[in-house]
C-alpha positions, 0 to 999 in steps of 0.5 A: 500500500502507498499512501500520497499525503500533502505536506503541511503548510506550518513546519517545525524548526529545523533540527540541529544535526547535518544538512539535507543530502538530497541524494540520500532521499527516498525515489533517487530519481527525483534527485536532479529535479530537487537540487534545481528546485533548491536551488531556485528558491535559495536563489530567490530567498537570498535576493530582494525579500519583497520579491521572494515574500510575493512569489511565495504568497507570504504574509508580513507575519511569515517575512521569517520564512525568505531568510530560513529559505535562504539558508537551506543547503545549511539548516539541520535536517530531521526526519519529515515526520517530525517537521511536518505538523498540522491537523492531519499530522496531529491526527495522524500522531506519527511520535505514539504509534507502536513499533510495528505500525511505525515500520508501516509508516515508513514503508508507506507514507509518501508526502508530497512536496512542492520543494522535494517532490515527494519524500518518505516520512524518515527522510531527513530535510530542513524546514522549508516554505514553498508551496506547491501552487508556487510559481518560481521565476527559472521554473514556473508552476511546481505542480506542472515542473514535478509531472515529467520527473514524477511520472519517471519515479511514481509508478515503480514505488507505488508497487502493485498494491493499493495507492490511498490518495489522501493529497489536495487538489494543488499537490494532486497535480504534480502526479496523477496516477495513470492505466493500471496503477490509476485502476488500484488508486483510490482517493477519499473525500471526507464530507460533514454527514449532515451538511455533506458538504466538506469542511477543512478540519473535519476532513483533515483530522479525519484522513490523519485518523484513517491513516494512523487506523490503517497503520494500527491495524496492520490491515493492507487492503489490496485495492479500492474494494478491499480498503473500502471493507477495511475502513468500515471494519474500522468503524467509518461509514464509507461511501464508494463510487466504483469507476465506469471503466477500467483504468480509472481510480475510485473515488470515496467518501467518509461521512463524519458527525464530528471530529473528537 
């Protein structure tokens, strides 16, 4: 099983130890596209501030963040896992899951990145701001700069099992799930059961929970169907959407009251 997560917009700081080897993260192939990604922002982030704070749709508030960019190739790396945070990561509580769903973790969890491109949970990187609905100067939109090199690595790490796409619509972009492997793929929409309409937190925390349910349970649906039977074994109501044709990805809805 290969689930897509975004990352999260707030980061924790970036560790004391050594910097980022981008040739020592997970899918190596990606490799020459996040040193030119790297480069470009730090480029960026080390000229005109006002400049970097406008390509990088920052507030007044996050002015901080153009000078942590800048110094990127030095800032301590620790693992993804830890420097993502945010409701789903907060959800998904990645520190307090046992050993075993732990090693499931970093077998699985594939977070995508507008500067890395996608990363495994134990990959070492900085803490970082760019987004992947970021144009930069040398390289336009990210979303559009990651489908070539994606479409390269994507396929050969997401196996032959199930492929949970738990992304947002701007991190879908960069890699969408094509023939065989879209037919295996399923993505998940949590909806407000009494609205039915989505709503940020509801559906954040929820596919953190869905994440660490599945991790915990050591449960590895082979396809769509079989996930479909495993969450409702786990207490979600599911709503699932068989694709017309073949080759096509599923689509699934969780219903939630509430979020606790």
């Amino acid at each position: 099983m290969l689930v897509l997560l975004p990352p999260s917009e707030g980061k924790a700081p970036s560790g004391r130890g050594a910097p980022v080897e981008t040739g020592a993260l997970s899918l190596p192939g990606l490799t020459a596209a996040r040193e030119t990604v790297l480069d470009e922002l730090v480029g960026l982030c080390s000229g005109d501030e006002e400049k970097a704070r406008e390509v990088l749709g920052l507030s007044e508030g996050l002015r901080g963040e153009v000078a942590k960019n800048a110094g990127l190739r030095a800032a301590g790396a620790r693992p993804a896992g830890e420097v993502y945070t945010g409701v789903l990561y907060d959800a998904l509580g990645l520190a307090s899951l046992d050993p075993a769903a732990r090693r499931r973790a970093a077998r699985s969890l594939l977070v995508f990145s507008g500067l890395w491109g996608a990363v495994r949970v134990t990959d070492r990187i900085p803490s970082y701001r760019c987004a992947m609905g970021v144009r930069l100067p040398g390289l336009g939109a990210l979303g559009a700069y990651w489908r070539a090199p994606m479409a390269e690595v994507l396929p050969e790490a997401a196996g032959s099992g199930l492929v949970l796409d738990l992304r947002s619509a701007a991190y879908a972009t960069a890699w969408k799930p094509k023939g065989e492997v879209a037919g295996r793929t399923a993505s998940v929409r949590v909806l407000h059961a009494p609205t039915r309409k989505v709503v940020s937190h509801f559906n954040k925390a929820t596919k953190g929970r869905i994440v660490r349910s599945l991790l915990e349970s050591g449960s590895v649906p082979e396809g769509p169907a079989e996930l479909v039977t495993a969450l409702r074994d786990l207490g979600y109501t599911v709503e699932a959407e068989e694709p017309a044709r073949a080759g096509r990805p599923w689509s699934l809805d969780v219903l939630v009251d509430e979020v606790h």
